[in-house]
LOLUMFI-133377 format. One record per atom (N, C-alpha, C, CB): residue number from 1; residue in three letters; atom name; z, y, x. Coordinates in pm, whole numbers, plus 32768, in hexadecimal, padded with zeros to 4 digits. Atoms other than C-alpha are relative to their C-alpha. Glycine has a CB too. Layout:
% LOLUMFI-133377
ATOM     k     r    a      w      v      u
ATOM   NUM   Ala   CA      Z      Y      X
...
//
This chain:
% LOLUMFI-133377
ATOM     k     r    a      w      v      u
ATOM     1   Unk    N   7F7E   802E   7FD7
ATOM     1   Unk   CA   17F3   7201   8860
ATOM     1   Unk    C   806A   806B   7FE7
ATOM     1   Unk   CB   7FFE   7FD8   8092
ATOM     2   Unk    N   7F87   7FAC   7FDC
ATOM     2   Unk   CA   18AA   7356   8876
ATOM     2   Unk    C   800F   800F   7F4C
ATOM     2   Unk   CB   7FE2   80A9   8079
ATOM     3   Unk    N   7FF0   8010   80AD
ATOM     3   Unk   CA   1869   734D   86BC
ATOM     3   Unk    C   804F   7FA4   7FDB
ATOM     3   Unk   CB   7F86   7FDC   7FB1
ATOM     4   Unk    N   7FAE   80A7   7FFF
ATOM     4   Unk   CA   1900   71F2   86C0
ATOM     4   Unk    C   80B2   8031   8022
ATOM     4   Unk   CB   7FAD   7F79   80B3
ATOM     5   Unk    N   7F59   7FFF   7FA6
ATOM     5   Unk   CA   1A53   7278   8787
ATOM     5   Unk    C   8034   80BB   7F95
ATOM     5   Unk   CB   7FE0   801E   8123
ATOM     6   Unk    N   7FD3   7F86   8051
ATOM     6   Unk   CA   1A63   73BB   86AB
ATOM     6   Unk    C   8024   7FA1   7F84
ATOM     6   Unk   CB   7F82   8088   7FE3
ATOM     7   Unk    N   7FEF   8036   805D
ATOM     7   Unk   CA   1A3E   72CC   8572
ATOM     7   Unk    C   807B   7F7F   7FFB
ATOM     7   Unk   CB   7F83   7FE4   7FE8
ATOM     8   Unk    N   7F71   806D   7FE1
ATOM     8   Unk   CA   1B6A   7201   85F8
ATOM     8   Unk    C   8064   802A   8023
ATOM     8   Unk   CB   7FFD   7FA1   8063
ATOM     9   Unk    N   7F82   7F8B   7FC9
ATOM     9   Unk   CA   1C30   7324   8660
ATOM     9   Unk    C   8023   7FDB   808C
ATOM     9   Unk   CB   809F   7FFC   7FA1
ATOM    10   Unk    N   7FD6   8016   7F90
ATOM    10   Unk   CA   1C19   72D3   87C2
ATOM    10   Unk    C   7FDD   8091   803D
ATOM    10   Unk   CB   7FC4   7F81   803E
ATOM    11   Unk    N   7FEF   7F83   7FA4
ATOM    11   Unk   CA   1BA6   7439   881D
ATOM    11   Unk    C   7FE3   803C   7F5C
ATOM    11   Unk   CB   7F82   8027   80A8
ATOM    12   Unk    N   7FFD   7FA9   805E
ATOM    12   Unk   CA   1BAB   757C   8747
ATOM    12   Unk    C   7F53   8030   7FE6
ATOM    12   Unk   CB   806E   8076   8030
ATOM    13   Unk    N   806F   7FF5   801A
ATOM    13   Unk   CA   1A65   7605   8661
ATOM    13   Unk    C   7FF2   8071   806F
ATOM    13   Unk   CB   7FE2   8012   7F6D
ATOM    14   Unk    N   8068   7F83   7FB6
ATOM    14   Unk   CA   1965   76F2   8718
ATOM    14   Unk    C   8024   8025   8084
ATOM    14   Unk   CB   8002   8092   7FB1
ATOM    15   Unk    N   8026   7FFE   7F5F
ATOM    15   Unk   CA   19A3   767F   8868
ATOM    15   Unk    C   7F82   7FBB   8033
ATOM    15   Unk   CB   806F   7FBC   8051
ATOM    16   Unk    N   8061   8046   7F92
ATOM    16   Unk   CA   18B6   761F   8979
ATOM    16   Unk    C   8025   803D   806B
ATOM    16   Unk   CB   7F60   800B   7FF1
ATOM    17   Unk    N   7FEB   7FDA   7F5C
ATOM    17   Unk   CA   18F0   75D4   8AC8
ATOM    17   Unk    C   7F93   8046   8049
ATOM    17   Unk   CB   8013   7F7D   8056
ATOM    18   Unk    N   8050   7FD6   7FC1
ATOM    18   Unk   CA   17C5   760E   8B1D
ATOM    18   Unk    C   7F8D   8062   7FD8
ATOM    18   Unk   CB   7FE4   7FA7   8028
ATOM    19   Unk    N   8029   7F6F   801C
ATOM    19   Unk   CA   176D   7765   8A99
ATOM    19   Unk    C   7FE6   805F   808D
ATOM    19   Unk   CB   807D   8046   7FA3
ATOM    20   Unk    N   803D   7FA2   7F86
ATOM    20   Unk   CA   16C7   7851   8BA1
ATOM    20   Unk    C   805A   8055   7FE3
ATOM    20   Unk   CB   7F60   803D   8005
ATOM    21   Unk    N   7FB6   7F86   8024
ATOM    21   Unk   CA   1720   7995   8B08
ATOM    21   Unk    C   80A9   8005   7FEB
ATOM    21   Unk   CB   7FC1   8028   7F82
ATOM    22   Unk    N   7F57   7FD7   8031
ATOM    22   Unk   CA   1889   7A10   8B33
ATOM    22   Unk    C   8051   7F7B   8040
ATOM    22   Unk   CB   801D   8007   7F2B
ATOM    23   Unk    N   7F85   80AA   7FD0
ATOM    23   Unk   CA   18EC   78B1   8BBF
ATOM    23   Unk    C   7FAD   7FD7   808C
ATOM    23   Unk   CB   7FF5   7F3B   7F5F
ATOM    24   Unk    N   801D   801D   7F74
ATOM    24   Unk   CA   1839   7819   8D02
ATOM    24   Unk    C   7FBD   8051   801F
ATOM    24   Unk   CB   7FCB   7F91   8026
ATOM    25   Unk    N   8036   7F6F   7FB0
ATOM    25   Unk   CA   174B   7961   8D62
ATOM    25   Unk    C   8098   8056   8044
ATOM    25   Unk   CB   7FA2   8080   7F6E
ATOM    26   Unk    N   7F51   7FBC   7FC8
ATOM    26   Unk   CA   18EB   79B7   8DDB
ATOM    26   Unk    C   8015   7FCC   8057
ATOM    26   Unk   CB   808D   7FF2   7FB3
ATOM    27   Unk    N   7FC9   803B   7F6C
ATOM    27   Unk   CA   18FB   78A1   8EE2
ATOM    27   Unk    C   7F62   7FD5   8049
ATOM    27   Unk   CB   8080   7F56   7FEA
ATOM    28   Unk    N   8085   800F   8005
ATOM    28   Unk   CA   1774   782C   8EF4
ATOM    28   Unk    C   7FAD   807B   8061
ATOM    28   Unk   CB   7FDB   8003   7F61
ATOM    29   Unk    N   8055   7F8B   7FDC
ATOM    29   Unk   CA   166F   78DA   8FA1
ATOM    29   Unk    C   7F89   8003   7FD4
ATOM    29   Unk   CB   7FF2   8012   807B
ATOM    30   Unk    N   8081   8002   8073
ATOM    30   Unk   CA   1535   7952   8EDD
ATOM    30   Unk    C   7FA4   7FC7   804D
ATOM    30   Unk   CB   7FC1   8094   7FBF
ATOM    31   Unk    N   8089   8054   7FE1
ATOM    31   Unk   CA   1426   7864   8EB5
ATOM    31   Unk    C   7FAC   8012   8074
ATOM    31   Unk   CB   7FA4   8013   7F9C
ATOM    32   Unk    N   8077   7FBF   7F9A
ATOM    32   Unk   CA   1338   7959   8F74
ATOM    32   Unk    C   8023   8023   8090
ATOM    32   Unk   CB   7FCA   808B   7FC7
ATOM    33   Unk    N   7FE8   7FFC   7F5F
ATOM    33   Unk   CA   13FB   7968   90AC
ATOM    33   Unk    C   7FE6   7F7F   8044
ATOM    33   Unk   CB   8097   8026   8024
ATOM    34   Unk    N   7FE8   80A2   7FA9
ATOM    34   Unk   CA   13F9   77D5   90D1
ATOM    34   Unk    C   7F5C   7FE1   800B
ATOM    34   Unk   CB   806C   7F60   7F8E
ATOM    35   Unk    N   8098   7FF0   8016
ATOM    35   Unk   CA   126B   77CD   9088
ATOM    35   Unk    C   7FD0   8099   7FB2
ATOM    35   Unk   CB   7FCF   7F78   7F99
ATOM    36   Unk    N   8075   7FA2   803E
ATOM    36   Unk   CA   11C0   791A   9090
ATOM    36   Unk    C   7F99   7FFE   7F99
ATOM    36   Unk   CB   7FBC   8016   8050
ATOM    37   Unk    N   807D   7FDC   8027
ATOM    37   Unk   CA   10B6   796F   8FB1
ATOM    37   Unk    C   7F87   8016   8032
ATOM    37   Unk   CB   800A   8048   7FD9
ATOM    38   Unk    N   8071   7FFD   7F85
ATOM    38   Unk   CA   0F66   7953   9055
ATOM    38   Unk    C   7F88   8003   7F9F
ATOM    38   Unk   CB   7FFD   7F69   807C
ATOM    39   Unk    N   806B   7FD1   8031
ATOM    39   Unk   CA   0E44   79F5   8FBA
ATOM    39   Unk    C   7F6A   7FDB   8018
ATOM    39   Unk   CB   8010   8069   8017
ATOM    40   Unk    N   806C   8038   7FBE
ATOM    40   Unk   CA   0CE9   7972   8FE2
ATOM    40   Unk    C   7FB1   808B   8016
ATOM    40   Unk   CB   7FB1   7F85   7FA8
ATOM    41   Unk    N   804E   7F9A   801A
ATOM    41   Unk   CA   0BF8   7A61   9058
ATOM    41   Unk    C   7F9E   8025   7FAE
ATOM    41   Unk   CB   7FDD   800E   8047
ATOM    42   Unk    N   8078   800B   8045
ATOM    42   Unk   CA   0AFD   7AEF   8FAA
ATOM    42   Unk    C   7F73   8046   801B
ATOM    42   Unk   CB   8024   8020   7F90
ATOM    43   Unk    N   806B   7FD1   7FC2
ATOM    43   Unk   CA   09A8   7B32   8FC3
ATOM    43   Unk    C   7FE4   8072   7FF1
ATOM    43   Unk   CB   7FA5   7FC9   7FED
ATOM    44   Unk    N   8027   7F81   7FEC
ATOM    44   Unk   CA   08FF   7C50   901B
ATOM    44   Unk    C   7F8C   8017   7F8D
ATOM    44   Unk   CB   7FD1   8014   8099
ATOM    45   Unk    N   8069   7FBB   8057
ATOM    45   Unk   CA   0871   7D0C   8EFC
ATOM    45   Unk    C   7F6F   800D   8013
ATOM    45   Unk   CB   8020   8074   7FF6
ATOM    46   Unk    N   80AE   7FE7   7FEC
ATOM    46   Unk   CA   0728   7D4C   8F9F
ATOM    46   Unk    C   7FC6   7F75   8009
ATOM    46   Unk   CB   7FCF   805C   809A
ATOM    47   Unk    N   8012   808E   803D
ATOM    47   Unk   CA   0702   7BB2   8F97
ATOM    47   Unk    C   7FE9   7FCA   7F8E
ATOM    47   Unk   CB   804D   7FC9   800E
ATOM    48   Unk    N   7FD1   801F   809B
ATOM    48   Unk   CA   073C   7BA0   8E33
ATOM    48   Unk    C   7F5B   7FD7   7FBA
ATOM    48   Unk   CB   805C   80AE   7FA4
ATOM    49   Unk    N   807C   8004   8042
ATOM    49   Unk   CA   05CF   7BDD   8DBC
ATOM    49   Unk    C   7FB6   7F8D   802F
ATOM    49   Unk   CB   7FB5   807C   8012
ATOM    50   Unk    N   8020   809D   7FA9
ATOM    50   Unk   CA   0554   7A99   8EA1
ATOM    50   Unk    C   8038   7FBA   7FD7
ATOM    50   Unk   CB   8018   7FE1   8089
ATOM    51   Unk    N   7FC0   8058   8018
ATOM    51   Unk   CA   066C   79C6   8E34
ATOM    51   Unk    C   7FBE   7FF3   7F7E
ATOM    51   Unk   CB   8089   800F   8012
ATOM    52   Unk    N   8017   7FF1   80A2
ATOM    52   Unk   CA   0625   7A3B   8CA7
ATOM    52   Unk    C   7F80   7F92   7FEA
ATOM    52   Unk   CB   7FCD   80BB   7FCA
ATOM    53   Unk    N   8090   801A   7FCD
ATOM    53   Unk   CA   04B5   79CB   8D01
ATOM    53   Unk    C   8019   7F47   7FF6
ATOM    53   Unk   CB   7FDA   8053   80C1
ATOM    54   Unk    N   7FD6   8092   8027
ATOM    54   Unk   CA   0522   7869   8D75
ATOM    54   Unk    C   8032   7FC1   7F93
ATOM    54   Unk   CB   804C   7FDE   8040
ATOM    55   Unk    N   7FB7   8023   807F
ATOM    55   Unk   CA   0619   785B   8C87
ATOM    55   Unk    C   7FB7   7FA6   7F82
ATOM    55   Unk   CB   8028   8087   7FC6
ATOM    56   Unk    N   804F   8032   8082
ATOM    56   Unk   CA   0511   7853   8B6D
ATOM    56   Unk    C   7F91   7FAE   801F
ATOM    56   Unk   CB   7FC7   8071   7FAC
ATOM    57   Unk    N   809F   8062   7FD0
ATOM    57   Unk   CA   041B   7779   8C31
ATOM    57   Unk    C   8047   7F95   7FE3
ATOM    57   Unk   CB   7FAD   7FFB   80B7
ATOM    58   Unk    N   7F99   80A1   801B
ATOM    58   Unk   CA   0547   7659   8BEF
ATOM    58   Unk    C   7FC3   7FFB   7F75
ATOM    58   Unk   CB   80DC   8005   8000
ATOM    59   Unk    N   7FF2   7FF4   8067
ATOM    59   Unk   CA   04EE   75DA   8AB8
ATOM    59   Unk    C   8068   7F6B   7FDB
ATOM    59   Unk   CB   7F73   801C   7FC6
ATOM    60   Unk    N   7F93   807C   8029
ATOM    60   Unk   CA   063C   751E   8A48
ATOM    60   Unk    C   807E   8061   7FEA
ATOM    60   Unk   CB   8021   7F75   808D
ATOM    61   Unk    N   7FA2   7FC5   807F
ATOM    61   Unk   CA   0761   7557   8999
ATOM    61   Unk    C   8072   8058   8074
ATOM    61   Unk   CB   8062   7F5D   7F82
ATOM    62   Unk    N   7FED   7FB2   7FA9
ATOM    62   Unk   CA   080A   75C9   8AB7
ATOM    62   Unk    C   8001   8087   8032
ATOM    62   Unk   CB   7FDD   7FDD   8025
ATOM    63   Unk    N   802C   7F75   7FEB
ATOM    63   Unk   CA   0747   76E3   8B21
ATOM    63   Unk    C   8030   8043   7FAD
ATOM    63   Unk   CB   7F82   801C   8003
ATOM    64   Unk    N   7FF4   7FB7   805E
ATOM    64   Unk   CA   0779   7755   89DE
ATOM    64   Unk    C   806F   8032   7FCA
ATOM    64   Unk   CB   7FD0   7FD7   7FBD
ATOM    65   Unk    N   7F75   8001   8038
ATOM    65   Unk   CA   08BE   773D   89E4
ATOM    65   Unk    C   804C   8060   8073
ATOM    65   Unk   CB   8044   7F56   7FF1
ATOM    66   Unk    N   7FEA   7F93   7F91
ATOM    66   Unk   CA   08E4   7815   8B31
ATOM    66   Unk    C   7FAF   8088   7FE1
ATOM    66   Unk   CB   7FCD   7FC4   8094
ATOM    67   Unk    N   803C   7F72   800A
ATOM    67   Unk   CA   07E9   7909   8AC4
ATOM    67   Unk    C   8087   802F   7F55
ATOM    67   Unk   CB   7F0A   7FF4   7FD6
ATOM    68   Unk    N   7FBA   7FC2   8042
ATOM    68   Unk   CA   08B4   7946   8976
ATOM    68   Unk    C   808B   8049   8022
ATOM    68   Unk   CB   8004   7FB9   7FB2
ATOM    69   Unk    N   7F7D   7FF2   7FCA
ATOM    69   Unk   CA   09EA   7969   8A2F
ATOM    69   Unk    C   8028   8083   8063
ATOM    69   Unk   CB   8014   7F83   804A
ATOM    70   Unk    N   8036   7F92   7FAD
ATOM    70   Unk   CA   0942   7A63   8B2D
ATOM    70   Unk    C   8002   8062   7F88
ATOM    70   Unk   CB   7F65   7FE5   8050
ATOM    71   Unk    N   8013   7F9F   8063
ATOM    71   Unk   CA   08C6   7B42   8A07
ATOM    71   Unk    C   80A1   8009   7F9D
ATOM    71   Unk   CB   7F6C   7FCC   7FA1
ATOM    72   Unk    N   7F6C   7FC4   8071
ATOM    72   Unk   CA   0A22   7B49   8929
ATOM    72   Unk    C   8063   801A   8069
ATOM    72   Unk   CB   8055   7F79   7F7B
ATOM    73   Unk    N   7F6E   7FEA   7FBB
ATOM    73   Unk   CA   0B02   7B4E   8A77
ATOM    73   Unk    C   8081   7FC0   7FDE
ATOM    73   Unk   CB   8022   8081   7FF2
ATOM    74   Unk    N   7FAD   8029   8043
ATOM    74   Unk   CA   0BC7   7A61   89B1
ATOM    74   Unk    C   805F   7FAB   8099
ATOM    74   Unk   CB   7FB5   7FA7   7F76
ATOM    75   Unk    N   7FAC   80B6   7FC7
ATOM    75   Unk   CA   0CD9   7931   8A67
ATOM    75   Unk    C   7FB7   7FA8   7FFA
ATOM    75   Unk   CB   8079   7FB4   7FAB
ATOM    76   Unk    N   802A   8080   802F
ATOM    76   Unk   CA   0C5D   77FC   8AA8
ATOM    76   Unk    C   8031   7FCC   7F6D
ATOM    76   Unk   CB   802B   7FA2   8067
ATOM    77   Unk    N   7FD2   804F   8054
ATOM    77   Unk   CA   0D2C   7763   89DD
ATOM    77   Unk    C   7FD8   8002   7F2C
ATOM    77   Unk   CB   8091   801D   8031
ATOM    78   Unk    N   8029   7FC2   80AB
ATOM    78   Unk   CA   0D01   7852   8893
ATOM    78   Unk    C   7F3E   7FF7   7FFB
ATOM    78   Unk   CB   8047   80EA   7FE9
ATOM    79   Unk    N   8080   8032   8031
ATOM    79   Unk   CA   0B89   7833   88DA
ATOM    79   Unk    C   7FA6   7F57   7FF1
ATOM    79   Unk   CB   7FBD   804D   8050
ATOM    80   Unk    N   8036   809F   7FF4
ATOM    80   Unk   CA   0B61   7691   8904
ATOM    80   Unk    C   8054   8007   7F4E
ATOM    80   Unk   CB   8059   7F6F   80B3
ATOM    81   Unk    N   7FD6   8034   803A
ATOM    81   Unk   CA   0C4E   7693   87C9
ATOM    81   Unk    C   7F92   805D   7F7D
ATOM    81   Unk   CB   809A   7FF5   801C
ATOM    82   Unk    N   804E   7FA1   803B
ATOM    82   Unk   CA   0B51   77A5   86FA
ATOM    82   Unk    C   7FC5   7F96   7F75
ATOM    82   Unk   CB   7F84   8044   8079
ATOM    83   Unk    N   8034   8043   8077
ATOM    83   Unk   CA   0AC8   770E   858D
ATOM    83   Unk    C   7FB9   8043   7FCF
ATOM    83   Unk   CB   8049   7FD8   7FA6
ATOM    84   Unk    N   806A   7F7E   8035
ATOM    84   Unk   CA   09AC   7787   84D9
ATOM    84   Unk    C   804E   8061   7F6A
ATOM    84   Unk   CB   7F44   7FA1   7FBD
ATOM    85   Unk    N   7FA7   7FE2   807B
ATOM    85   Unk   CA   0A8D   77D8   8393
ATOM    85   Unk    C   803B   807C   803C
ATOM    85   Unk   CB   8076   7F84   7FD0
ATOM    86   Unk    N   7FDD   7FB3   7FD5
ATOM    86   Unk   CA   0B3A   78E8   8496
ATOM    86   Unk    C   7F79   8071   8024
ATOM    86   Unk   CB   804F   7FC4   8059
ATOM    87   Unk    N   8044   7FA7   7FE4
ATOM    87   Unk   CA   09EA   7982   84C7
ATOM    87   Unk    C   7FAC   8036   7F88
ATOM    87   Unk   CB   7FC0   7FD8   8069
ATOM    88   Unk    N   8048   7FE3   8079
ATOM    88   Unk   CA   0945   7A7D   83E7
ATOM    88   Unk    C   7F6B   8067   8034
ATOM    88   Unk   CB   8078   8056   7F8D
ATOM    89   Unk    N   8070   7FA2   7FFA
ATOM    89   Unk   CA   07E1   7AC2   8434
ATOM    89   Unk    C   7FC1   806F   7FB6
ATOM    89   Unk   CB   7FB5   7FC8   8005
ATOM    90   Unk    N   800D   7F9A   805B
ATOM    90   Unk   CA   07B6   7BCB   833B
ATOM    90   Unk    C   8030   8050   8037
ATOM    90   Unk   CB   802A   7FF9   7F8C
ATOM    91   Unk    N   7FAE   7F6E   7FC5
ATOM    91   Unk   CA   08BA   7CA6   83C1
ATOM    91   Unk    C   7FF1   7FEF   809E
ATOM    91   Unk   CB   80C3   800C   7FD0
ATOM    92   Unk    N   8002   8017   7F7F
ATOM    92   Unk   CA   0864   7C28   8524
ATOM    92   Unk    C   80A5   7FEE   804E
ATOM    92   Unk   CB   7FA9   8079   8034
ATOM    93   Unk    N   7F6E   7FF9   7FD3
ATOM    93   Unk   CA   09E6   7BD1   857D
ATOM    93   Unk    C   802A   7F8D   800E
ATOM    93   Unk   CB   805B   8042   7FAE
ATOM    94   Unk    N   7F87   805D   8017
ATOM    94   Unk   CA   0AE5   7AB2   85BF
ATOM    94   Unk    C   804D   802F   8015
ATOM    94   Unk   CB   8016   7F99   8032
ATOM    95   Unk    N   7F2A   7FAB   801E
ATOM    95   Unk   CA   0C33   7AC6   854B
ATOM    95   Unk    C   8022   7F6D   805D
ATOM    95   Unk   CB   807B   8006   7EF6
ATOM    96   Unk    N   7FDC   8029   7FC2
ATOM    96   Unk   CA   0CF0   79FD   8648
ATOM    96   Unk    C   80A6   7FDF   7FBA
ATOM    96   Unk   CB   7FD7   8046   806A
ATOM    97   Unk    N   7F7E   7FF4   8007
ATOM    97   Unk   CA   0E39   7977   8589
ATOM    97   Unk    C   805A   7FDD   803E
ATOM    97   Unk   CB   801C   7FE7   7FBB
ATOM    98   Unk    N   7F81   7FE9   7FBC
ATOM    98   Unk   CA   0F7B   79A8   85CF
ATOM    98   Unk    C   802D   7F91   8054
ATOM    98   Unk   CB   8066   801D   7FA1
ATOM    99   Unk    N   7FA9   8089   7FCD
ATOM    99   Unk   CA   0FE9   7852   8619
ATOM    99   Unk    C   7FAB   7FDF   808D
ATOM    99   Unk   CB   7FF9   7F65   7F7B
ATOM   100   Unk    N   805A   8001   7FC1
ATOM   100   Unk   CA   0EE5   7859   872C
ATOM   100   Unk    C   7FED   805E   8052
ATOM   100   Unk   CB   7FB6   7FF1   7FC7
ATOM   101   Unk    N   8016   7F9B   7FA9
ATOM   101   Unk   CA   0F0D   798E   87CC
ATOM   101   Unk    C   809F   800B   8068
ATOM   101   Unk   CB   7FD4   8091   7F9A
ATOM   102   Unk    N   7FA9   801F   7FBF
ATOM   102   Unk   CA   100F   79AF   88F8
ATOM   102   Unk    C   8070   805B   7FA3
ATOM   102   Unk   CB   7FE3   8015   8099
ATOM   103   Unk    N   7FA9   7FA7   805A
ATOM   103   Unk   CA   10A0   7AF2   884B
ATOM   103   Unk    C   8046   7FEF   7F81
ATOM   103   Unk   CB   7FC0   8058   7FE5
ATOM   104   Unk    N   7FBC   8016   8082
ATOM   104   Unk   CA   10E0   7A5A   86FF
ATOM   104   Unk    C   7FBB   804A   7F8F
ATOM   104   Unk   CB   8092   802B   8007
ATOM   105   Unk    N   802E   7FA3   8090
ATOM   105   Unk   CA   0FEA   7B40   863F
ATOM   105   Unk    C   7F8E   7FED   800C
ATOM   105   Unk   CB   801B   80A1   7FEB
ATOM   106   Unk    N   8059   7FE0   8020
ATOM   106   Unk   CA   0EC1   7B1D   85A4
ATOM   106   Unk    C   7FC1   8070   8060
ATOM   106   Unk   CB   8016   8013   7F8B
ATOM   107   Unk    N   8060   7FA8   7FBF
ATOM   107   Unk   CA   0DA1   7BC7   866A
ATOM   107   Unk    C   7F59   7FEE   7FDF
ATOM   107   Unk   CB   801A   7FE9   8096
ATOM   108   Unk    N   8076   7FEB   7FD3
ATOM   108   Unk   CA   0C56   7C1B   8640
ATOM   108   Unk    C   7F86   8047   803E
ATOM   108   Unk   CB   7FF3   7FF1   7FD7
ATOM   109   Unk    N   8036   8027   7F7A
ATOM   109   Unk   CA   0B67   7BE7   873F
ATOM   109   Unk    C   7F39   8052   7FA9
ATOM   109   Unk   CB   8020   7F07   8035
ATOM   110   Unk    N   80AD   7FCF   803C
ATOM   110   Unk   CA   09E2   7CD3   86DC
ATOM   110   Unk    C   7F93   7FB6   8055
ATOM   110   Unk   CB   7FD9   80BF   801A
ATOM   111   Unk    N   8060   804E   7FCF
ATOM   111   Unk   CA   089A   7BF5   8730
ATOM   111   Unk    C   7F9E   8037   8015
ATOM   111   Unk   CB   7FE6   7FA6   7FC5
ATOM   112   Unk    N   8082   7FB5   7FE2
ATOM   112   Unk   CA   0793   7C65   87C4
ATOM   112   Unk    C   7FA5   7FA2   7FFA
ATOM   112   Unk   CB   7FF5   804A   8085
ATOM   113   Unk    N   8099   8080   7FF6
ATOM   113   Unk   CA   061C   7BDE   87B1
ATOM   113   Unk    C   7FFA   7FCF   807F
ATOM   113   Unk   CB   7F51   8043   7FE9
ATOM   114   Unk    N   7FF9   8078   7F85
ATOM   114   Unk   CA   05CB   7AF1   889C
ATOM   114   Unk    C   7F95   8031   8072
ATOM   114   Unk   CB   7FCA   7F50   7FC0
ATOM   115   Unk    N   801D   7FCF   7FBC
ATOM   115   Unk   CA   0549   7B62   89D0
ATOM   115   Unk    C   800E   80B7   8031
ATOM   115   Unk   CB   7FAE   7FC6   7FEA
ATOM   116   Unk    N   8032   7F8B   8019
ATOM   116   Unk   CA   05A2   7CB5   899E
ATOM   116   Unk    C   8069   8018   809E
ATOM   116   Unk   CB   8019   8056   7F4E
//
């Protein structure tokens, strides 16, 4: 709509009303004051080797998909979206691209053997 009213000359190019930066973060109050951030806990390291254990007693795609996620430390998100084409067992690595990573950059992520 606001493309539509620029392309009709009803408002001027390279506005938005509703730009955060430099424009409502001035009268607004940040996101994180109206809903905190709330961290889940996490488990206790000395647990880990028991969970690992279960973990691999699952056999389904799942598990496998929490244990990989455990071992790279990756995001959900960048590890549910993972392709085998991104992984290179030879060099033991995934490259994690850009378009996919929160940062915007290419990352890769070193694999370890399985159970290790």
């Amino acid at each position: 709509m606001l493309d539509w009213c620029v392309v009709r000359g009803h408002r001027p190019p390279g506005t938005n009303p509703a730009r955060w930066k430099g424009h409502l973060d001035q009268v607004l109050p940040a996101p994180r004051k109206l809903a905190p951030v709330e961290h889940h806990a996490a488990m206790d390291y000395r647990q880990l080797p028991a969970f690992m254990t279960q973990v691999r007693a699952d056999d389904n795609v799942a598990a496998r998909a929490l244990e990989f996620l455990i071992h790279t430390a990756a995001r959900t998100g960048e590890a549910l979206g993972a392709c085998w084409s991104e992984i290179d067992l030879t060099d033991k690595t995934w490259t994690v691209p850009a378009a996919r990573m929160k940062g915007g950059r290419e990352h890769r992520v070193p694999l370890t053997k399985p159970g290790a």
